[in-house]
DRENTORKOL-3810 file (N, C-alpha, C; in nm, 4 decimals):
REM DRENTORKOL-3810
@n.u->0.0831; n.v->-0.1182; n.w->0.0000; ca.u->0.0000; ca.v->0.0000; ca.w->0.0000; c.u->0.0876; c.v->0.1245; c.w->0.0000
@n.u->0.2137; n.v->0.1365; n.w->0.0801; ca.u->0.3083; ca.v->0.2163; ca.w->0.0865; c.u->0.3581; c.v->0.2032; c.w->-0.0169
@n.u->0.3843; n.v->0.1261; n.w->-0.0986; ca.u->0.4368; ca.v->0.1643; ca.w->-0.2521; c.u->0.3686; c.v->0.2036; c.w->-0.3408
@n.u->0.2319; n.v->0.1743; n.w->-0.3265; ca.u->0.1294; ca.v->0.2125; ca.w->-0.4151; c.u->0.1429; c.v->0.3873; c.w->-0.4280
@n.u->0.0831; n.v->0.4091; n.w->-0.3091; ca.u->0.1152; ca.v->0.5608; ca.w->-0.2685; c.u->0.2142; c.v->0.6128; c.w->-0.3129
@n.u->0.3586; n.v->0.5837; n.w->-0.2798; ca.u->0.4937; ca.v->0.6533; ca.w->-0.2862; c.u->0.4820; c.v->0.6700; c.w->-0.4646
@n.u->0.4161; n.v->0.5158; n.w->-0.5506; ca.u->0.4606; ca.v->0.5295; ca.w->-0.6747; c.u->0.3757; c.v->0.6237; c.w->-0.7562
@n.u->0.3064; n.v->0.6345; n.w->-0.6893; ca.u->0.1636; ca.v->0.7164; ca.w->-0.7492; c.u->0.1834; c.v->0.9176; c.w->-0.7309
@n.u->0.2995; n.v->0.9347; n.w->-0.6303; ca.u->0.3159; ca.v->1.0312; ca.w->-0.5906; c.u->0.2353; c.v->1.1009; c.w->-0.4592
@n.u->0.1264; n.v->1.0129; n.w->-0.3947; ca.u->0.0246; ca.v->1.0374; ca.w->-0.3471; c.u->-0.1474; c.v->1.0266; c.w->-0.3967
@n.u->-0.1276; n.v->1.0537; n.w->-0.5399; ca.u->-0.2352; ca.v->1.0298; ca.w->-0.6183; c.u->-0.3464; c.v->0.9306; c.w->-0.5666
@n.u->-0.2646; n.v->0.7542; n.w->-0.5386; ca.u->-0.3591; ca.v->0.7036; ca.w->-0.5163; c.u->-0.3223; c.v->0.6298; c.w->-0.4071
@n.u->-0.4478; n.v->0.6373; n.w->-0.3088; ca.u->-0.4583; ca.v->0.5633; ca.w->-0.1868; c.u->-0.5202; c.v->0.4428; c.w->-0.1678
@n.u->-0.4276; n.v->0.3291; n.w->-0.1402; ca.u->-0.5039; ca.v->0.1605; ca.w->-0.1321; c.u->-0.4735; c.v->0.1205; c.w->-0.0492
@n.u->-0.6346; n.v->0.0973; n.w->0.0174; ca.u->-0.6906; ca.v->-0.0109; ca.w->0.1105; c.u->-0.6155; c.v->-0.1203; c.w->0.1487
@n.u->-0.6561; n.v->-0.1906; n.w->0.2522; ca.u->-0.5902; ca.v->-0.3400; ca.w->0.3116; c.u->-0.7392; c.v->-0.4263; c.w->0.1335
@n.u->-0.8400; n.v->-0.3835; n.w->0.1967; ca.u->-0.9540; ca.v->-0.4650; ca.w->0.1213; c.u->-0.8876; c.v->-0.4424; c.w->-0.0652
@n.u->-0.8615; n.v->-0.3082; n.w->-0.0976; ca.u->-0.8617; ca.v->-0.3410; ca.w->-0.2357; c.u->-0.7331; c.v->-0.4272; c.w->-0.2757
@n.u->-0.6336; n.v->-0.3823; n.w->-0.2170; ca.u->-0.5026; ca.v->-0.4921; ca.w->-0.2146; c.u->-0.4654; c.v->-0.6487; c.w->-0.2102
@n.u->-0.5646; n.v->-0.6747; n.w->-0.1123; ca.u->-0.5721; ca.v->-0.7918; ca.w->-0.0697; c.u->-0.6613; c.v->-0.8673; c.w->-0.1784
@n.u->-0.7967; n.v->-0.7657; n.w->-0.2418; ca.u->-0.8683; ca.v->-0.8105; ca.w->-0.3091; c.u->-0.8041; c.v->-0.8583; c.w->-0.4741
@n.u->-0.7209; n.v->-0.7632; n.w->-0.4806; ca.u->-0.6246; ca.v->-0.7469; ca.w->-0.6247; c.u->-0.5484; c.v->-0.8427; c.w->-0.6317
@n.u->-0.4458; n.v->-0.8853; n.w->-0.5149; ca.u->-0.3586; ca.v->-0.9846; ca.w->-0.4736; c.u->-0.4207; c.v->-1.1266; c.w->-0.5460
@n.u->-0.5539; n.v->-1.1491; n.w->-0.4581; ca.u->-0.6461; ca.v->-1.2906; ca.w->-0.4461; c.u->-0.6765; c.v->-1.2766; c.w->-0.6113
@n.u->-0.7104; n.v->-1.1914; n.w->-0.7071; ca.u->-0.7948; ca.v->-1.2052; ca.w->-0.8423; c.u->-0.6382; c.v->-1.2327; c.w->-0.9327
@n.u->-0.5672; n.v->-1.2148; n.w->-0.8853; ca.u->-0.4507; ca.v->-1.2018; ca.w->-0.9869; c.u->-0.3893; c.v->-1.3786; c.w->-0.9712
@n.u->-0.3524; n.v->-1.3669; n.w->-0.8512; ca.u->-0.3316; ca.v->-1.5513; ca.w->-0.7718; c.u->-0.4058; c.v->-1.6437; c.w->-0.8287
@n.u->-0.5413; n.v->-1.6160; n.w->-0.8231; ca.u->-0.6333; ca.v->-1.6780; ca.w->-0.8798; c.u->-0.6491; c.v->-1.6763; c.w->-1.0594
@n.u->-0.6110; n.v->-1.5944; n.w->-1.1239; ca.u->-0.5917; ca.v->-1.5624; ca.w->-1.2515; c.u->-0.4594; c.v->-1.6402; c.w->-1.3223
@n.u->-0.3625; n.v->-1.6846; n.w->-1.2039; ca.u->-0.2382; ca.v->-1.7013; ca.w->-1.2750; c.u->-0.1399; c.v->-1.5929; c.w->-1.3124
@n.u->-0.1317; n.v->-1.4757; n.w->-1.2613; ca.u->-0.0783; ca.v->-1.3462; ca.w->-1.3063; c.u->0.0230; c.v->-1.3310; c.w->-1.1949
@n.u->0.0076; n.v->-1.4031; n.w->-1.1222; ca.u->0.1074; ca.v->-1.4121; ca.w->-0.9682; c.u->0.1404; c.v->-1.5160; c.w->-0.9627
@n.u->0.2055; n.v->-1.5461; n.w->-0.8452; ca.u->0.2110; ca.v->-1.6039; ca.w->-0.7421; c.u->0.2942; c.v->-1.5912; c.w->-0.6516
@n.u->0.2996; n.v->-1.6841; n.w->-0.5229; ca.u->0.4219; ca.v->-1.6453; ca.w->-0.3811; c.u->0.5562; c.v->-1.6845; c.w->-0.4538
@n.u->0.6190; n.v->-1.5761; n.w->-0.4080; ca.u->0.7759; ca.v->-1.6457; ca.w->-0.4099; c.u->0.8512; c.v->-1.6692; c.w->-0.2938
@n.u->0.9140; n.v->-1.7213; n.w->-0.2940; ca.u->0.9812; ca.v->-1.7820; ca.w->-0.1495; c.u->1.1606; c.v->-1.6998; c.w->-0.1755
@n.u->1.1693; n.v->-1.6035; n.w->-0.2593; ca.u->1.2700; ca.v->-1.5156; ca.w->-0.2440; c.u->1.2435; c.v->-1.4148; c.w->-0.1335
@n.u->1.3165; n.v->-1.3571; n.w->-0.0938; ca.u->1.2869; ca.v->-1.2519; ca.w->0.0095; c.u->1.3828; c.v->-1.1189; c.w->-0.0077
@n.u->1.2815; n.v->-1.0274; n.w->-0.0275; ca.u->1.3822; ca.v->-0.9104; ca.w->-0.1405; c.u->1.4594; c.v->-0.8753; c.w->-0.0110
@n.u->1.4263; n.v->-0.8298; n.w->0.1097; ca.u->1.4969; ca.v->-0.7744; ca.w->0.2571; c.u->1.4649; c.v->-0.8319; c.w->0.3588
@n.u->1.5930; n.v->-0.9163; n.w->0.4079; ca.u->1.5856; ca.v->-1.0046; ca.w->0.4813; c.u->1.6066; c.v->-0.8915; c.w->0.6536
@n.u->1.6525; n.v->-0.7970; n.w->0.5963; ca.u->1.5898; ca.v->-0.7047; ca.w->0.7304; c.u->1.4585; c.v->-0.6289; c.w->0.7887
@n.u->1.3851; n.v->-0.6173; n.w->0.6972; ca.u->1.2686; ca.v->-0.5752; ca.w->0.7552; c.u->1.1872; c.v->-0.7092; c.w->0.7192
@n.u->1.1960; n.v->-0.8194; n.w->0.6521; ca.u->1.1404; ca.v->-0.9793; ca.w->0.6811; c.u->1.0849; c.v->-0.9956; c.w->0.8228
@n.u->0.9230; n.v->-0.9882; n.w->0.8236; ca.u->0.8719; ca.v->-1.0918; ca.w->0.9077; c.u->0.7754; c.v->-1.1842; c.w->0.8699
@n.u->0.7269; n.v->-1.2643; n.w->0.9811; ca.u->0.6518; ca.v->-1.3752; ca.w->0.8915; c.u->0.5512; c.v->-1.3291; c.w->0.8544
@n.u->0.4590; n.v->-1.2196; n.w->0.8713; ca.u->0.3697; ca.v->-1.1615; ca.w->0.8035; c.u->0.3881; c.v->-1.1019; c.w->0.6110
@n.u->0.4931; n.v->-1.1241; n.w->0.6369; ca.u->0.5681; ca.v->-1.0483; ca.w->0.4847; c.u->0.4991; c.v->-1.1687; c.w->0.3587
@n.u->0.4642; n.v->-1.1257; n.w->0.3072; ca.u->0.4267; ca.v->-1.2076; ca.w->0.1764; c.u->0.5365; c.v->-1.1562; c.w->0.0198
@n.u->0.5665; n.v->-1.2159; n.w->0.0091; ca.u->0.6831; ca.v->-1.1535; ca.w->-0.1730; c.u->0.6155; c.v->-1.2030; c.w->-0.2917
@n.u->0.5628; n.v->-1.1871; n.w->-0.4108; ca.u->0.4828; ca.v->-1.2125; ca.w->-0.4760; c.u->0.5854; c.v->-1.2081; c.w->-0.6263
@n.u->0.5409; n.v->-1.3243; n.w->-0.7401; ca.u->0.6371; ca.v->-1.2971; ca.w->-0.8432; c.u->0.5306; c.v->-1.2746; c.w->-0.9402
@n.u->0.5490; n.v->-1.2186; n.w->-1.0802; ca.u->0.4742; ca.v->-1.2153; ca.w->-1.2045; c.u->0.5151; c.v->-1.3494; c.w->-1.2548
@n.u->0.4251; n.v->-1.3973; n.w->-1.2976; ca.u->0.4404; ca.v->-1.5203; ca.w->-1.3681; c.u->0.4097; c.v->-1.4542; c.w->-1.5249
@n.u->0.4754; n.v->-1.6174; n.w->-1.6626; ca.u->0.5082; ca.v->-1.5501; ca.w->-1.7985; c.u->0.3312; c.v->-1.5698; c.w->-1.8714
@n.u->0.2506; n.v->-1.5724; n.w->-1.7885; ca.u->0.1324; ca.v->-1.5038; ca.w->-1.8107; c.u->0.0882; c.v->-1.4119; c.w->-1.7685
@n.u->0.1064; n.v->-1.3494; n.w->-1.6632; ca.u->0.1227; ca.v->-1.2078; ca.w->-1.5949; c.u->0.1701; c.v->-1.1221; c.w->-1.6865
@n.u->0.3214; n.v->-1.1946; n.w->-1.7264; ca.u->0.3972; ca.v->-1.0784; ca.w->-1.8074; c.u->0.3241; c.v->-1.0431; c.w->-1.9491
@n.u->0.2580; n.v->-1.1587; n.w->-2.0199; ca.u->0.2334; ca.v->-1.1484; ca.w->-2.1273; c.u->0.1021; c.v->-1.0246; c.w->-2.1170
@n.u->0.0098; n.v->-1.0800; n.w->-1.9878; ca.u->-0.1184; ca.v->-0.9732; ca.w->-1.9664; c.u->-0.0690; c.v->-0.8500; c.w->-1.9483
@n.u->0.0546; n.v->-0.8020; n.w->-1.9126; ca.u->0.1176; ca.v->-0.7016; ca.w->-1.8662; c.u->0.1319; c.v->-0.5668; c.w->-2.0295
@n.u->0.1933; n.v->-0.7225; n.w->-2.0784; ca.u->0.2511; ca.v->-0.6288; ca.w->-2.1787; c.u->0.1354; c.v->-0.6107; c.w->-2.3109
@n.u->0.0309; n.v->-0.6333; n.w->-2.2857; ca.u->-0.0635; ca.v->-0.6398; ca.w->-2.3463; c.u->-0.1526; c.v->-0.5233; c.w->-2.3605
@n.u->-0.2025; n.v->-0.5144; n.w->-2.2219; ca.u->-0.2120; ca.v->-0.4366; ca.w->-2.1319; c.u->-0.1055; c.v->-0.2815; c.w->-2.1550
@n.u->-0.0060; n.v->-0.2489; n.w->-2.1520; ca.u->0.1266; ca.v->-0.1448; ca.w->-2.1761; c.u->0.0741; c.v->-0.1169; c.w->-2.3265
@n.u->0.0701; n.v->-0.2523; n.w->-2.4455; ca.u->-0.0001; ca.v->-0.2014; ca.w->-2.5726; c.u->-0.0933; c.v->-0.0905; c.w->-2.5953
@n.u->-0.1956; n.v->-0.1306; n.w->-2.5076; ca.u->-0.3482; ca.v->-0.1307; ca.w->-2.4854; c.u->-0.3329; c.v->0.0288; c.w->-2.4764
@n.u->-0.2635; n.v->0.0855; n.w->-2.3373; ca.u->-0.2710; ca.v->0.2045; ca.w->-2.3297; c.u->-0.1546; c.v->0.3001; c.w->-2.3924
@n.u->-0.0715; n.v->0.1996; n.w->-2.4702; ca.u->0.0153; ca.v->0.2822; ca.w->-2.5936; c.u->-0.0759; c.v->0.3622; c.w->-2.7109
@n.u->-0.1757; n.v->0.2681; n.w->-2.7399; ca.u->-0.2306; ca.v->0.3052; ca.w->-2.8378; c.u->-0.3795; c.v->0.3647; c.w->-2.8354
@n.u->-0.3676; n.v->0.3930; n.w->-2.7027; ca.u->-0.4993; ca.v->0.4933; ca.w->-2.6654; c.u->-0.4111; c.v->0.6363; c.w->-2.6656
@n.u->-0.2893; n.v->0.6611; n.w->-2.5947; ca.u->-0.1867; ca.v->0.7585; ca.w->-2.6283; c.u->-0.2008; c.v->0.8237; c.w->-2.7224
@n.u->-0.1490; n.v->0.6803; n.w->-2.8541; ca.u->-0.1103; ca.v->0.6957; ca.w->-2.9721; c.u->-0.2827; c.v->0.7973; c.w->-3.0344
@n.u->-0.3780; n.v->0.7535; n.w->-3.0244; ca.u->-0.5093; ca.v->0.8370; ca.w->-3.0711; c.u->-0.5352; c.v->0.9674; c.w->-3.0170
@n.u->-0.5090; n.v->0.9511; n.w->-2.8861; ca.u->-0.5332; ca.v->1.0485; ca.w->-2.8155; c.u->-0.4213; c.v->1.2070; c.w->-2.9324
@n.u->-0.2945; n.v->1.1497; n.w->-2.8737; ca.u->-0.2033; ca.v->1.2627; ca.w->-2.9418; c.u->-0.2375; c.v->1.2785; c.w->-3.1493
@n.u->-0.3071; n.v->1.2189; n.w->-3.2206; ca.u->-0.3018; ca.v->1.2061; ca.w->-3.3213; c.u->-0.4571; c.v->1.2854; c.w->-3.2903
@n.u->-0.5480; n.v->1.2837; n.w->-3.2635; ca.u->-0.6606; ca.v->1.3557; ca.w->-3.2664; c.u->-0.6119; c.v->1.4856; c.w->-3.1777
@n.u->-0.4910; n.v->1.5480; n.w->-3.0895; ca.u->-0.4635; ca.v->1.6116; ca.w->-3.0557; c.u->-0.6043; c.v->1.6290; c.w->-2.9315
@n.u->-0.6100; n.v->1.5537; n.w->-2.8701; ca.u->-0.6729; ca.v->1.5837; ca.w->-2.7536; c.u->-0.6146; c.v->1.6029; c.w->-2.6371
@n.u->-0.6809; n.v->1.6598; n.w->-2.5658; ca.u->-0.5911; ca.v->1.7345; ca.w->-2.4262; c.u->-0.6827; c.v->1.7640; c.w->-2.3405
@n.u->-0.6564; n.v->1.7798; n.w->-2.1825; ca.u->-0.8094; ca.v->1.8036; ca.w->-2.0829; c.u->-0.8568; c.v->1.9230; c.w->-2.1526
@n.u->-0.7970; n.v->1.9816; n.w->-2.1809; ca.u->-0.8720; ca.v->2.1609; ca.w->-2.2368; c.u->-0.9790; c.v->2.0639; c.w->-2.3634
@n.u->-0.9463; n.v->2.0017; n.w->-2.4343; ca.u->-1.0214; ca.v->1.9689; ca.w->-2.5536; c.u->-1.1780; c.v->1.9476; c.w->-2.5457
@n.u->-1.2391; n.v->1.9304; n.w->-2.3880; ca.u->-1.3570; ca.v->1.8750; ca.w->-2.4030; c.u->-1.4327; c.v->2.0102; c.w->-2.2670
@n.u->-1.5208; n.v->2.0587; n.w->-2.3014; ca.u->-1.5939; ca.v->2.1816; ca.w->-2.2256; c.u->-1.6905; c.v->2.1137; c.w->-2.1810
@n.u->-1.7365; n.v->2.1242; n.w->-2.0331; ca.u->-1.8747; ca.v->2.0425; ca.w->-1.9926; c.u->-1.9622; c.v->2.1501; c.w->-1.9633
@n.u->-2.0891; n.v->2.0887; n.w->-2.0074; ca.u->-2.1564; ca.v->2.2583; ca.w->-1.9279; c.u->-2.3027; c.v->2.1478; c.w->-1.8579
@n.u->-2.3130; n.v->2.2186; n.w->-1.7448; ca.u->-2.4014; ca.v->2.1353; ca.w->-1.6958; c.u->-2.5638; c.v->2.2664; c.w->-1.6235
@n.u->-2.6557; n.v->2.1800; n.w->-1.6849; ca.u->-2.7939; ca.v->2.2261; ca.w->-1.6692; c.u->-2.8674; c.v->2.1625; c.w->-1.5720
@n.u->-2.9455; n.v->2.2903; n.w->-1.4900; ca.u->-3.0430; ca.v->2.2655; ca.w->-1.4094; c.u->-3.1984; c.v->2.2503; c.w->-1.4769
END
């Protein structure tokens, strides 16, 4: 959750529930699983779980990295930008 945050800049804040929930759908998907490496054997306790991408993970990964390459790729080719779209909202 602390990395989530740190990587996000603050942007985004995650739960024990959505983490745990993400963890279990991915495990369950084949996109994970436990690894029995242990990245820091100093802050290691038995609560610590280490998790690896498996080469279906990676493949969903990089699929996925496509996916939003080429929403990019439209986006900058139609030259859209937050300014591009005006909302106006009625009572």
């Amino acid at each position: 959750m602390k990395q989530v945050e740190s990587d996000s800049q603050g942007k985004v804040n995650m739960g024990p529930g959505t983490l745990y929930g993400s963890l279990g759908r991915m495990i369950e998907t084949g996109l994970i699983r436990e690894s029995d490496k242990k990245i820091d054997p100093e802050m290691d306790d038995k609560r610590r779980v280490y998790y690896k991408i498996t080469g279906l993970g990676q493949k969903a990964l990089a699929a996925e990295l496509e996916r939003y390459r080429e929403v990019v790729a439209v986006a900058k080719q139609k030259r859209l930008s937050p300014n591009t779209f005006m909302y106006s909202y009625g009572i």
